[in-house]
Backbone as numpy.savetxt, mean C-alpha at the origin, in Angstrom:
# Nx Ny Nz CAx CAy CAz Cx Cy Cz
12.19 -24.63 -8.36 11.64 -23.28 -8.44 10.29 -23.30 -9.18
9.10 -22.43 -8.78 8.07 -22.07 -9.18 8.00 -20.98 -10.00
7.39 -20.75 -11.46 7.29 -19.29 -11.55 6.31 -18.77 -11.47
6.19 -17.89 -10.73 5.06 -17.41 -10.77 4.33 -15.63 -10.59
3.05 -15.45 -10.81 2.74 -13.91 -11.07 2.01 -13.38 -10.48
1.98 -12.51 -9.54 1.10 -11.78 -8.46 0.77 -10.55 -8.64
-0.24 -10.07 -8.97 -1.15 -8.50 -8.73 -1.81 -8.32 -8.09
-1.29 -6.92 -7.49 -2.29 -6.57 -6.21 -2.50 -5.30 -6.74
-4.29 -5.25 -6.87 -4.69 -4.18 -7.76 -5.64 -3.65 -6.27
-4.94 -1.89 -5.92 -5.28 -1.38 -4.91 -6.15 -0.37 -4.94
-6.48 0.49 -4.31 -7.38 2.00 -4.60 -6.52 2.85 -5.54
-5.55 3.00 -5.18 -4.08 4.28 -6.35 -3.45 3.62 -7.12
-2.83 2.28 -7.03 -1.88 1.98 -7.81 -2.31 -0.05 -8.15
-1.77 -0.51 -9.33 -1.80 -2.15 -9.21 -0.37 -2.34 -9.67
0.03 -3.59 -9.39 1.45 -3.61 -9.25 1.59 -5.21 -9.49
2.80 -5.33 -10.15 2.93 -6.54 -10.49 4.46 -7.57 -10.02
4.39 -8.77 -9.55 5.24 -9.45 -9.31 5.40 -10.59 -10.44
6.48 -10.72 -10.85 7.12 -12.51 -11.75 8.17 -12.67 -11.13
7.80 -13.45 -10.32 9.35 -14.03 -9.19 9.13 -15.49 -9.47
10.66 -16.26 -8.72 10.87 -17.53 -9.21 10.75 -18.13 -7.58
10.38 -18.94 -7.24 9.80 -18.89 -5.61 10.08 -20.64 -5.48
10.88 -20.64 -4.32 11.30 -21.86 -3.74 10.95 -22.52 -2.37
9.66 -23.21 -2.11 9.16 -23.23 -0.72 10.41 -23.91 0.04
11.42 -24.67 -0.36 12.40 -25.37 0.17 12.69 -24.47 0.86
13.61 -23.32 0.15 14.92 -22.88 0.82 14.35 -21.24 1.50
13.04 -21.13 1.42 12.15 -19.96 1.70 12.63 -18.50 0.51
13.66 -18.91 -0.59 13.66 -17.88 -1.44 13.30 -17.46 -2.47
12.66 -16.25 -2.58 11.73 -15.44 -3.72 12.64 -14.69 -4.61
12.58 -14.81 -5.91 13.49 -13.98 -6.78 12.60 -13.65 -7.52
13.09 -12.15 -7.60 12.39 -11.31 -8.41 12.98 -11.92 -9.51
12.09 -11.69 -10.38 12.09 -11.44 -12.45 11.32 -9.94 -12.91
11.14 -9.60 -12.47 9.65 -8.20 -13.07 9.21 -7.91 -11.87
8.91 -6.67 -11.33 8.15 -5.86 -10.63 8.19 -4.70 -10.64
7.05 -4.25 -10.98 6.19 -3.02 -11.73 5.27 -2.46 -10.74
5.04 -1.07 -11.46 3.97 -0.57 -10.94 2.69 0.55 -11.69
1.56 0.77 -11.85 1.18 1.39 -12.62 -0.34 2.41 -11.61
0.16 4.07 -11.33 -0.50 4.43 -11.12 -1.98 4.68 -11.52
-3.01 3.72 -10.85 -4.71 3.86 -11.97 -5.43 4.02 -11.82
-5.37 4.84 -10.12 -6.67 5.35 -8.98 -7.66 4.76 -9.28
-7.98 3.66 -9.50 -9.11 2.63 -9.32 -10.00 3.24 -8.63
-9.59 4.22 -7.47 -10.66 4.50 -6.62 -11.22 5.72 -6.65
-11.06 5.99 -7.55 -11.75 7.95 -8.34 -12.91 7.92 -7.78
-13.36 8.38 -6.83 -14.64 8.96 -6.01 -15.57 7.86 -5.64
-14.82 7.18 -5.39 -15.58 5.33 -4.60 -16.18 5.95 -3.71
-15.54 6.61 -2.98 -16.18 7.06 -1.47 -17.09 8.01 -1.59
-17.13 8.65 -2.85 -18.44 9.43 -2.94 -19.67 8.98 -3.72
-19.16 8.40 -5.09 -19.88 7.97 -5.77 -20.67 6.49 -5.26
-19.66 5.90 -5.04 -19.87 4.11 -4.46 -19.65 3.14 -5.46
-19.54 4.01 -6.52 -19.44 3.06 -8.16 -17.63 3.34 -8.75
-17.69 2.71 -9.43 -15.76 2.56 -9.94 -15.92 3.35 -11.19
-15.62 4.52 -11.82 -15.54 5.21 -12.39 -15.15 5.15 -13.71
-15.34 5.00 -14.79 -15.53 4.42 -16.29 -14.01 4.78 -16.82
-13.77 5.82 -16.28 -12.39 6.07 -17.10 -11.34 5.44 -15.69
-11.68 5.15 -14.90 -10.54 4.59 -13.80 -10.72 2.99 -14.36
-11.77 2.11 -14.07 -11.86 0.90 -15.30 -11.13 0.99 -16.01
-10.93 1.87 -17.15 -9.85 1.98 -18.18 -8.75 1.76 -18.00
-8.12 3.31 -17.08 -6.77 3.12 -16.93 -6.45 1.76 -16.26
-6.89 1.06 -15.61 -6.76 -0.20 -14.74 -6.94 -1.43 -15.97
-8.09 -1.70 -16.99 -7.42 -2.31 -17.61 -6.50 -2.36 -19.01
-5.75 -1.00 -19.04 -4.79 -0.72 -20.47 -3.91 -1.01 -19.00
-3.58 -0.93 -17.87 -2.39 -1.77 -16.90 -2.10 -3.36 -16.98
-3.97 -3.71 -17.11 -3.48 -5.41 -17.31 -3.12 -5.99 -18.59
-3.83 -5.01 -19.88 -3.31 -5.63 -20.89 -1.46 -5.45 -21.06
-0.82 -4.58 -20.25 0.46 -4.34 -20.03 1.14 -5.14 -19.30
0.63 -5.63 -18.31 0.74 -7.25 -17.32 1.19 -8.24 -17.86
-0.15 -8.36 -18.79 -0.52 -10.03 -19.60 0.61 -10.13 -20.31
1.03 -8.98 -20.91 2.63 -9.26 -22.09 3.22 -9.33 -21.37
3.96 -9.07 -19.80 4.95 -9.54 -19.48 4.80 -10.46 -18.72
3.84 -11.07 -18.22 3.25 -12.29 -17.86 3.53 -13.63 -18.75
3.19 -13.00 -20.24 3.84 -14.22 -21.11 5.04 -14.25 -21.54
5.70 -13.21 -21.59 7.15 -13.18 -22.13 7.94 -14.04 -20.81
7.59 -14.03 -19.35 8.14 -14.68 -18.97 7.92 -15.83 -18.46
6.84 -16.73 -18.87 6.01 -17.69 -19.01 6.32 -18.05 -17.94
5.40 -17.30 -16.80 4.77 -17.55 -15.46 3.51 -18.39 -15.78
3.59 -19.46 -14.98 2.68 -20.52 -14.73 1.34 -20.36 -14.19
1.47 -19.73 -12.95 0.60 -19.43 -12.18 0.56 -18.24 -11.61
-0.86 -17.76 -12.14 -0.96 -16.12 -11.65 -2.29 -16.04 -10.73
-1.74 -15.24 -9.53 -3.13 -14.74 -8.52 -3.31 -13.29 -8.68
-4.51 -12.91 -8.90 -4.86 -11.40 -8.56 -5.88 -10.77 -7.86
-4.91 -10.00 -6.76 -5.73 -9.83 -5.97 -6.23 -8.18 -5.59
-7.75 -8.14 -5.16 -8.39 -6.63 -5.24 -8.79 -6.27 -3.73
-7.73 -4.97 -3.49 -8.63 -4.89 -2.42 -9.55 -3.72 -2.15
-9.65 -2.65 -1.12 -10.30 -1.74 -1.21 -11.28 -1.27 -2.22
-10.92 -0.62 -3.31 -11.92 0.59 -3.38 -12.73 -0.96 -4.51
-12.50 -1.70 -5.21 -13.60 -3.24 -5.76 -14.31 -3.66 -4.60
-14.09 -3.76 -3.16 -14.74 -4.28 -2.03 -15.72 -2.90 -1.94
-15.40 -2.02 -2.18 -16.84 -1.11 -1.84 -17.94 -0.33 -2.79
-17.15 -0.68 -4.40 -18.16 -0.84 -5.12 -19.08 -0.95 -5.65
-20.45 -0.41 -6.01 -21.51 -1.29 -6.48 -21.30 -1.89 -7.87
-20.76 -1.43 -8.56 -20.38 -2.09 -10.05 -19.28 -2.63 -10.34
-18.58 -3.66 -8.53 -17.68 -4.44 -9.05 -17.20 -5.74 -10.22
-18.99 -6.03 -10.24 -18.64 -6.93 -11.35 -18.45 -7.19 -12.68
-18.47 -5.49 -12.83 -17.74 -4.99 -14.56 -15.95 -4.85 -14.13
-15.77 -4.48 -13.03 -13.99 -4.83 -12.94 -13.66 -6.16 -13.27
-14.85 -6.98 -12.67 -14.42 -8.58 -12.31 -14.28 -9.06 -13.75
-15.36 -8.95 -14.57 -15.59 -9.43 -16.45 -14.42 -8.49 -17.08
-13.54 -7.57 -17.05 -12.77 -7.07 -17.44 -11.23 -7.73 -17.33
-11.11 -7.33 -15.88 -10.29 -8.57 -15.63 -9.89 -10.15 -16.31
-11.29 -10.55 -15.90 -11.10 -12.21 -16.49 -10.87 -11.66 -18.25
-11.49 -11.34 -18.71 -11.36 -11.11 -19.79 -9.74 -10.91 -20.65
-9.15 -10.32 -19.93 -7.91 -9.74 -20.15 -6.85 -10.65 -19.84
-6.86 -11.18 -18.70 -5.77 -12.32 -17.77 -5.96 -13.57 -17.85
-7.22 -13.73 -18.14 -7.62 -15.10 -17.84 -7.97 -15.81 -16.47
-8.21 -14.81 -15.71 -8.14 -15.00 -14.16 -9.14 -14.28 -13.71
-9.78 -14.78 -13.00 -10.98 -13.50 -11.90 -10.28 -13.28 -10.39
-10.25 -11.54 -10.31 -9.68 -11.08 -9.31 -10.22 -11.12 -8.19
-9.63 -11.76 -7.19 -9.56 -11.98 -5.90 -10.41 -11.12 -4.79
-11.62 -10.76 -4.92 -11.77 -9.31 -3.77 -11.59 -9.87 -2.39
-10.09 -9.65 -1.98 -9.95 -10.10 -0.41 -10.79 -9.24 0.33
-10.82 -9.71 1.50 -11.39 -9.37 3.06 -10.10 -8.27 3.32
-10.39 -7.20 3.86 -9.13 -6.38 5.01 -8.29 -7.39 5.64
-8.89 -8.25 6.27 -8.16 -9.05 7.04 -7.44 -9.90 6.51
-7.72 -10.32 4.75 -6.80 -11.30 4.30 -6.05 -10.25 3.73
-6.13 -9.32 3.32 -5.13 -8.46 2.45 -4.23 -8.39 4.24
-4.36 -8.47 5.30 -3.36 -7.78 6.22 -2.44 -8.98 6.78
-3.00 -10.34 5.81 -2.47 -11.31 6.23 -1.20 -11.85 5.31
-1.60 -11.59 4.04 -0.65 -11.31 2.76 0.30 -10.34 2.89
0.13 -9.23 3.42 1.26 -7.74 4.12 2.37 -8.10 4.98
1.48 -9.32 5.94 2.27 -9.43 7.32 3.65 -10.44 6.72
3.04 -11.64 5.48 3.62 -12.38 5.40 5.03 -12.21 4.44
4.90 -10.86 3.39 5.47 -10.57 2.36 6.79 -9.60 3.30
6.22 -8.90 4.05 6.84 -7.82 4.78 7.61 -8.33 5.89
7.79 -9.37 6.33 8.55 -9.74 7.33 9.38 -11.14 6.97
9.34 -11.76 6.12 9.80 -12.58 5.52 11.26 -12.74 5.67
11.98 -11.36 5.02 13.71 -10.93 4.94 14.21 -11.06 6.45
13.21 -10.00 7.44 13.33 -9.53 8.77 14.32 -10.62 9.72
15.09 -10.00 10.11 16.22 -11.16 11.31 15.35 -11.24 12.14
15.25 -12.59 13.12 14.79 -12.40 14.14 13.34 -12.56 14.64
12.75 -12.81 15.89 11.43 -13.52 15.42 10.35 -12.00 16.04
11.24 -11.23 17.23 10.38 -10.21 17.79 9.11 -9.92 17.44
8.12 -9.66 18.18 6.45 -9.01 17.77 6.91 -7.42 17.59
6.06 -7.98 15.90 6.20 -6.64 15.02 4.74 -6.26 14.64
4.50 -4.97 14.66 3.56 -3.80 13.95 3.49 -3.63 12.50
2.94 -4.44 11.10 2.78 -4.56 9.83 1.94 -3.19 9.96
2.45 -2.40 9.42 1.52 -0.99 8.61 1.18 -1.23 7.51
0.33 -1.53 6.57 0.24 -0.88 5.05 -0.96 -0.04 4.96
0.09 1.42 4.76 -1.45 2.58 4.09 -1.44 2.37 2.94
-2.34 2.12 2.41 -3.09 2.01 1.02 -3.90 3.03 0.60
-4.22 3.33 -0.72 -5.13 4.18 -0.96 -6.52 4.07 -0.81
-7.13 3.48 -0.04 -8.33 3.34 0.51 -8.49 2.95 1.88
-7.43 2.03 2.12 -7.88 1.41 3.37 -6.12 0.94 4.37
-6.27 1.37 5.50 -4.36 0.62 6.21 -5.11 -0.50 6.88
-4.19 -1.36 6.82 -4.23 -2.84 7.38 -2.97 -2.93 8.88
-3.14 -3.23 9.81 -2.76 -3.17 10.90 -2.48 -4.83 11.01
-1.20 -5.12 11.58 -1.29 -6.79 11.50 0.15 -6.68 12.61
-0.36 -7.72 13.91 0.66 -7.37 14.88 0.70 -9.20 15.04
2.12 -9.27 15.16 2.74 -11.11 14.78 4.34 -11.08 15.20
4.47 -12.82 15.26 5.88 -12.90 15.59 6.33 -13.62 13.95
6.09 -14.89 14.06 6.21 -15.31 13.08 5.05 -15.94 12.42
4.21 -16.06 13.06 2.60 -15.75 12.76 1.64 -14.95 13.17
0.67 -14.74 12.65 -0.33 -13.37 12.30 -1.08 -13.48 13.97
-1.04 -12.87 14.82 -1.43 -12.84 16.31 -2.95 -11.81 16.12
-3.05 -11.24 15.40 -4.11 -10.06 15.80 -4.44 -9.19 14.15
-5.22 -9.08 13.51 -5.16 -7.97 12.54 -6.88 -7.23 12.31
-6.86 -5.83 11.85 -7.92 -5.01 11.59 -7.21 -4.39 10.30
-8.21 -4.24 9.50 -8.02 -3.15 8.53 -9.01 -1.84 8.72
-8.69 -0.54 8.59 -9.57 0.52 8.99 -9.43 1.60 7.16
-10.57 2.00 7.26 -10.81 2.72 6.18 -10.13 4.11 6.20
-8.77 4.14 6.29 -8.16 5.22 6.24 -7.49 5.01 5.34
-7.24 5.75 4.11 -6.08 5.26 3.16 -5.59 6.87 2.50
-4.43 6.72 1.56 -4.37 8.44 1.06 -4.82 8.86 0.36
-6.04 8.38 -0.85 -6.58 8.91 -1.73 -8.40 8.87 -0.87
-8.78 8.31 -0.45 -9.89 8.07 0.78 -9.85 9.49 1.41
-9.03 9.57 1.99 -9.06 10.84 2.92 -8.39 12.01 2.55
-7.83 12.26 1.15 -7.26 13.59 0.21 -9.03 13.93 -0.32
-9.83 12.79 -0.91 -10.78 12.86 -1.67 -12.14 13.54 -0.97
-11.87 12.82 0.51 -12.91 13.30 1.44 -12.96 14.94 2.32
-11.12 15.34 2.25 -11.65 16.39 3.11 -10.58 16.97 2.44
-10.05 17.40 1.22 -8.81 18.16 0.80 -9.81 19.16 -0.20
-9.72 20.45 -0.21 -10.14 20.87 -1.69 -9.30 22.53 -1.27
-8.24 22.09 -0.89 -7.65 23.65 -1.48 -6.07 22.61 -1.76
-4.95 23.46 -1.95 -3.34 23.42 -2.40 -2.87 24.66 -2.23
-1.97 24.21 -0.55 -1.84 23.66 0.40 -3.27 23.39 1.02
-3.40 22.04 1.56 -4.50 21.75 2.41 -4.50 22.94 3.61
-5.70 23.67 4.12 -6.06 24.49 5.06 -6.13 23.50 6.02
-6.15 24.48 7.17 -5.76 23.70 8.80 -7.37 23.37 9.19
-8.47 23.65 8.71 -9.54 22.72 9.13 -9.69 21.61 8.39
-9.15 21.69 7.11 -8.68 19.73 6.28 -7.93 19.09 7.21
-6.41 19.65 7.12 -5.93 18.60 8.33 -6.45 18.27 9.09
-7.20 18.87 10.07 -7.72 18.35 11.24 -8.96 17.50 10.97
-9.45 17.97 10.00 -10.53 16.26 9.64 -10.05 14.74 9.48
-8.98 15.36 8.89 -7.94 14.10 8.36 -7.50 13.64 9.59
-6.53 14.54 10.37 -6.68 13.80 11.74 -7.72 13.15 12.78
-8.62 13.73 12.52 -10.09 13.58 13.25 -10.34 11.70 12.68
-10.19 11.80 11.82 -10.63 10.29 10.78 -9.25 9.58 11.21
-8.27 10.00 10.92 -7.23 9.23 11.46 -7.33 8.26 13.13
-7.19 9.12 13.83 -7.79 8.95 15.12 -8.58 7.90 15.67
-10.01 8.48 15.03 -11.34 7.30 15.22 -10.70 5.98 14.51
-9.96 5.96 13.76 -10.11 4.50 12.96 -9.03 4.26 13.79
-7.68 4.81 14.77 -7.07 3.98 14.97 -7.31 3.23 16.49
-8.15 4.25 16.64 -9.47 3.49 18.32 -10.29 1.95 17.75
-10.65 2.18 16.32 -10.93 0.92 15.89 -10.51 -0.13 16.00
-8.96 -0.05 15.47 -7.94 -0.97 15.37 -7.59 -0.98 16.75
-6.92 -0.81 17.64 -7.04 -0.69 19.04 -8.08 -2.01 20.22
-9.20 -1.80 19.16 -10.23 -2.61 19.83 -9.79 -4.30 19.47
-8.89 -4.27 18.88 -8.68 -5.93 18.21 -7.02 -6.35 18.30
-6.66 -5.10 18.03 -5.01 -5.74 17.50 -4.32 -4.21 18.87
-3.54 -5.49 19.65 -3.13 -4.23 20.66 -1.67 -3.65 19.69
-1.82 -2.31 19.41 -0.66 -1.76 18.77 0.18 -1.11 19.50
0.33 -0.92 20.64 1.60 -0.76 21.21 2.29 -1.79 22.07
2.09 -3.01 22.05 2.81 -4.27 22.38 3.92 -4.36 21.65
3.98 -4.34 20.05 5.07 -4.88 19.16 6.17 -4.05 19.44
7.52 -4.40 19.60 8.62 -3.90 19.54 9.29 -3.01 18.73
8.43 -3.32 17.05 8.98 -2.91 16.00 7.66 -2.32 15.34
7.69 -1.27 14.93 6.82 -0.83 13.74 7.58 -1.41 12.25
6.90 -1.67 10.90 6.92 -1.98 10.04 6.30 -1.31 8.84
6.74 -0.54 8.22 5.66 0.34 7.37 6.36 -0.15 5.71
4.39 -0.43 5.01 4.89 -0.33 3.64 3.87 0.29 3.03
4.32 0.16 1.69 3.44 0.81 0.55 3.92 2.29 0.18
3.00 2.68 -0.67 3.54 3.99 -1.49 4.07 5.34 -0.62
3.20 5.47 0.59 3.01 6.70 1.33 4.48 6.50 2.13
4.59 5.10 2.82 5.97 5.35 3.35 7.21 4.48 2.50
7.44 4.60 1.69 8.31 4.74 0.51 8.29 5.84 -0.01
7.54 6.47 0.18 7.99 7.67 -0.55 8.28 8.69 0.68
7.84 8.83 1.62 8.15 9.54 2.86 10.10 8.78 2.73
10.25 7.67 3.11 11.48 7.41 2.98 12.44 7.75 2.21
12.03 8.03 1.10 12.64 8.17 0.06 13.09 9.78 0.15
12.04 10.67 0.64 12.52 12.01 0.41 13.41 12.13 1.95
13.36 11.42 2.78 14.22 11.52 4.21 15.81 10.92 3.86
15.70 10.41 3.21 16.75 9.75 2.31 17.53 10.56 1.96
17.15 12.13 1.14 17.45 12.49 -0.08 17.68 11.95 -1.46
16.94 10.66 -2.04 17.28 10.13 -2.74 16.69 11.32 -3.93
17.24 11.70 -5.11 17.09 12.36 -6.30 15.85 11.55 -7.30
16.23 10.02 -6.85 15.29 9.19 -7.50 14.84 8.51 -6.64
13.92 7.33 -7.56 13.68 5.97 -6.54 14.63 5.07 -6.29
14.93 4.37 -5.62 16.21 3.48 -5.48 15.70 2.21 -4.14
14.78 0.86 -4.48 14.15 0.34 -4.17 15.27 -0.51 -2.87
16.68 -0.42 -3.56 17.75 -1.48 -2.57 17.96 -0.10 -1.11
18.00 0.83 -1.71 18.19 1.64 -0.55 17.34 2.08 0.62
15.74 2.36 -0.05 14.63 2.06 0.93 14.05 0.88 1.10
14.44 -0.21 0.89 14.22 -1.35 1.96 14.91 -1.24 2.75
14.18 -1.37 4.05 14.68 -2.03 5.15 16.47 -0.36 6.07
15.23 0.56 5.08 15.34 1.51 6.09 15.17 2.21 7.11
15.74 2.63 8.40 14.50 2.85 9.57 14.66 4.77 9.51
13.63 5.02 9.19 13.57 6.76 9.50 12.96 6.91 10.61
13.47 7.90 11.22 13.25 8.16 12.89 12.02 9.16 12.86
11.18 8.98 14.12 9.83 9.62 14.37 10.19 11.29 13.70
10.96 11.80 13.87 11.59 13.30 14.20 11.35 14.00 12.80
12.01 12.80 11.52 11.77 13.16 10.36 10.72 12.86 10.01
9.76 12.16 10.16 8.66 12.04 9.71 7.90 13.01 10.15
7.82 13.31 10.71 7.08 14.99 11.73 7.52 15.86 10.87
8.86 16.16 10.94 9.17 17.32 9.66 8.72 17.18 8.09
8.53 15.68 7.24 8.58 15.69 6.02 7.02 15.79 5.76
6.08 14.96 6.95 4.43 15.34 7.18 4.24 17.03 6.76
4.97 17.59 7.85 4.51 19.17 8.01 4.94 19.41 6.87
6.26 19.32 5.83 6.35 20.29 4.62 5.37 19.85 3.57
5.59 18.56 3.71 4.30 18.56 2.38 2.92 18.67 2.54
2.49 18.87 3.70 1.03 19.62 3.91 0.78 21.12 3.57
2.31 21.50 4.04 2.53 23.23 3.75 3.01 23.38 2.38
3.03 22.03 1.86 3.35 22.47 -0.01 2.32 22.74 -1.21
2.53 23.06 -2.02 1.91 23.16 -3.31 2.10 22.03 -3.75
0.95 21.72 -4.83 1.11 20.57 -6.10 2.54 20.90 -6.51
2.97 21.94 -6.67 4.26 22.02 -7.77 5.71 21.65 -6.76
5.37 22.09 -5.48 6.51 21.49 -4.66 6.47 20.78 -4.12
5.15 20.35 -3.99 5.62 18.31 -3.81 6.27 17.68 -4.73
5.57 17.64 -6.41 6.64 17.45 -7.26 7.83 17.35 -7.75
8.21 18.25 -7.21 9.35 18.81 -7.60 10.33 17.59 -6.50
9.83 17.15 -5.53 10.64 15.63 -5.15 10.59 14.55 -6.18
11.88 14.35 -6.74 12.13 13.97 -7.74 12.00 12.19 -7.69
11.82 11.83 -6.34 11.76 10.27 -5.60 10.25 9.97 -5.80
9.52 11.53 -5.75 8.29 10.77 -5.95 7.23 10.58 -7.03
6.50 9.38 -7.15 6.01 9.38 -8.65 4.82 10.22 -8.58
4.73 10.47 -9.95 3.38 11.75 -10.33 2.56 11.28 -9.76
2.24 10.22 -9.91 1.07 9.87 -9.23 0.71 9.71 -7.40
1.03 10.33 -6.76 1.32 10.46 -5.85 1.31 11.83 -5.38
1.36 12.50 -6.23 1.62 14.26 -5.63 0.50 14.81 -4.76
-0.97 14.59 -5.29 -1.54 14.67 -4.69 -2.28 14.41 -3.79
-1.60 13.17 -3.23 -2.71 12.30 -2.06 -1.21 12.06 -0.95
-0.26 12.64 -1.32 1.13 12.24 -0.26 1.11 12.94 1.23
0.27 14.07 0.78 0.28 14.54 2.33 -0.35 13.62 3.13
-1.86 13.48 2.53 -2.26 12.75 4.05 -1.87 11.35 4.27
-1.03 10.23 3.06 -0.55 9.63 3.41 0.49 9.29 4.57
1.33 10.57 4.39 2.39 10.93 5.38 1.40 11.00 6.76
0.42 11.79 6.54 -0.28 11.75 7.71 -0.68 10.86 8.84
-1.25 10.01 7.70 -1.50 8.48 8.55 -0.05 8.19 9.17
1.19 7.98 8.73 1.98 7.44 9.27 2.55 8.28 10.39
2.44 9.35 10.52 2.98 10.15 11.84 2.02 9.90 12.79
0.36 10.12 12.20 -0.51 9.51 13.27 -0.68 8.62 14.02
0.29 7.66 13.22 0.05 5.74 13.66 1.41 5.80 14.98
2.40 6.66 14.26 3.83 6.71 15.32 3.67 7.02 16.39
2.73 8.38 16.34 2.24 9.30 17.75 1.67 8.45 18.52
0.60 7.02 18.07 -0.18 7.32 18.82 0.28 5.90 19.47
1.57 5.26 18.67 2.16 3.90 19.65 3.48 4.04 20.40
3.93 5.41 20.24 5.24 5.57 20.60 5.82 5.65 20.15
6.13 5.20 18.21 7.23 4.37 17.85 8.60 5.60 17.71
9.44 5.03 17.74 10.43 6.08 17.66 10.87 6.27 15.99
10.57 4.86 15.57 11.74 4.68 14.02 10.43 3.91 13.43
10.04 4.21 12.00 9.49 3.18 11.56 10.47 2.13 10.26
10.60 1.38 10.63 11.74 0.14 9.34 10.52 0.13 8.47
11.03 0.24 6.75 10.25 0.62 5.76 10.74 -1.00 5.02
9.81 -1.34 4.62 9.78 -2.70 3.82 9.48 -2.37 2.16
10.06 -2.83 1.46 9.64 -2.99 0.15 9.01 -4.16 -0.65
8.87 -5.14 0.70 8.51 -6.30 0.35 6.91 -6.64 1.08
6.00 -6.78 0.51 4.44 -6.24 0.81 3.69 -7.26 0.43
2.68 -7.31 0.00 1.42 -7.78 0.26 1.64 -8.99 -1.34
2.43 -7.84 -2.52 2.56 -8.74 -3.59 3.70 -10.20 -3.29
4.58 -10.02 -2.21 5.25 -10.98 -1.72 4.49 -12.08 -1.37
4.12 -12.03 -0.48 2.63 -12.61 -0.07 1.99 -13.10 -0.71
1.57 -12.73 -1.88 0.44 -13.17 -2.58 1.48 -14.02 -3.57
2.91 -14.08 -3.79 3.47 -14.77 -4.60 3.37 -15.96 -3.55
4.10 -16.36 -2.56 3.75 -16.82 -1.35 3.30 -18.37 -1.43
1.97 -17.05 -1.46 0.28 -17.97 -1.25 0.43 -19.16 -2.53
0.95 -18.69 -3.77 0.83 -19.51 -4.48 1.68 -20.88 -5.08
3.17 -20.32 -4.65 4.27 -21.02 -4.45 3.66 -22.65 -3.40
C-alpha cells in the first residue's frame, strides 16, 4: 500500500483525499476526505483576477489540509487546480501561497486533463466495461469524457454553477429571462462539446460533483448528506426536471432549508441543476448514475 494525498482545488469548493492505494489489487481506501467551500472563483469571469479574500479562504483550507496531511503521514501529495487559476491573471500569487503552505506547487491542469482524472476516478468501482458519458459540473467549467475502459474522446466547456449564477442571476428566485441565458450558454457550449466527444453514443450517463450530489441527495430525501447512499445512485430524467424547476422557483431561504445541502451551495444550485437537465435533454439520457468517486480518485491514481 501507498499513502497518499490528493487536492483538487476547483472554482466553489477544494477537497481533499488521504487514501491508502494498491496498484496490485486496483484498491483505494479512504483515510480522510473532506471538503471546504472557498469560491476561489469570486468574479473570475468578471474581474479575470482571483479575489484577495477568496485567496484567503482557499489558503486558511490548506493550512487545514497540511494538519491532516501530517497527522496521517501521507507520503506523497498532488494538487491539482483547475478552472477559475487557469483563467486568472494573478495566478501566480495562488501558486506562491500554495507552495508556501504544502510544500507543493499546484498543478494548473488543462480541461482535458482534469476530464481525464474524472473519467478515471469515476468509473473505476463501475461493473462492466460499456461506453460511458463522465459528467463533472464544476464551478467554472463541466468536463465531458466519453470511454470504455479508456478515455475515447473528451472537451471541457466553460459552463460551471458559480460561472453562470455569477454571469446572468441577479434576482431570488432567478427571473425567466436569467434562465433562459443560462440555457442559452448551456446549449452553445454543449454544440461545443458535440464537435469532439460524440455524447449520445455512450450507453450510460455518469454524473459527479457538487451540483449532482446534491440534486441526488434531495431526490433521495436524504435529511442529510449520506455519501454510501448517493454513490452509485441512478435518479431518473423525470426527477431531475422536477428538482431543476423547484429550485429555480425557490428562494435563498428555501433552497436552504434542504437540509442535504451544504451552505455553500445555496446559491449557485439552481443552475447547477440546470446544466444537468440540459446535458439529459439534449442526449436522451433517461437516468443519470451519480458517482462519488471523481477527479480526487484520479488524482490519487495518478500518483499511486
Amino acid at each position: 500500500m501507498t499513502r497518499v494525498a490528493a487536492i483538487d482545488c476547483g472554482t466553489n469548493s477544494i477537497r481533499l483525499l488521504v487514501a491508502d492505494a494498491d496498484p496490485e489489487t486496483g484498491e483505494l481506501v479512504d483515510l480522510d476526505r473532506r471538503m471546504v467551500i472557498v469560491r476561489l472563483g469570486q468574479d473570475v469571469d468578471r474581474t479575470g483576477r482571483l479575489a484577495p479574500e477568496a485567496l484567503e479562504r482557499t489558503f486558511a483550507a490548506c493550512r487545514e489540509y497540511a494538519a491532516v496531511i501530517k497527522e496521517h503521514g501521507a507520503g506523497k501529495l498532488r494538487f491539482v487546480a483547475t478552472s477559475a487559476s487557469r483563467d486568472a491573471e494573478n495566478r501566480d500569487e495562488f501558486v506562491r501561497g500554495v507552495l508556501d503552505i504544502l510544500g507543493v506547487e499546484p498543478e494548473v491542469i488543462t480541461g482535458e486533463q482534469e476530464a481525464e482524472f474524472s473519467f478515471t476516478g469515476a468509473t473505476g468501482g463501475l461493473p462492466g466495461h460499456e461506453e460511458r458519458l463522465v459528467v463533472d459540473i464544476g464551478g467554472g467549467s463541466t468536463e465531458f469524457v466519453v470511454g470504455e475502459e479508456h478515455v475515447l474522446a473528451a472537451r471541457s466547456v466553460d459552463i460551471g454553477c458559480v460561472r453562470l449564477t455569477e454571469r446572468h442571476i441577479r434576482n431570488d428566485p432567478p427571473a425567466a429571462d436569467e434562465i433562459a441565458a443560462i440555457r442559452a450558454d448551456i446549449r452553445a457550449a454543449l454544440d461545443l462539446a458535440e464537435e469532439t466527444v460524440p455524447l449520445r453514443e455512450a450507453r450510460t450517463l455518469v454524473g459527479l460533483a457538487g451540483s449532482v450530489t446534491t440534486v441526488a441527495g434531495i431526490a433521495l430525501g436524504l435529511d442529510a448528506y449520506d455519501s454510501a447512499k448517493i454513490h452509485h445512485a441512478r435518479i431518473p430524467y423525470e426527477q431531475v426536471v422536477r428538482i431543476s424547476d423547484t429550485l429555480l422557483e425557490s428562494t435563498h431561504e428555501q433552497r436552504a432549508a434542504h437540509r442535504v445541502m451544504h451552505p455553500g451551495r445555496v446559491d449557485v444550485i439552481g443552475a447547477g441543476a440546470l446544466v444537468l437537465r440540459e446535458i439529459m435533454e439534449r442526449i436522451g439520457a433517461r437516468e443519470v448514475v451519480v458517482s462519488e468517486h471523481d477527479i480526487l480518485d484520479g488524482i490519487a491514481w495518478s500518483i499511486a
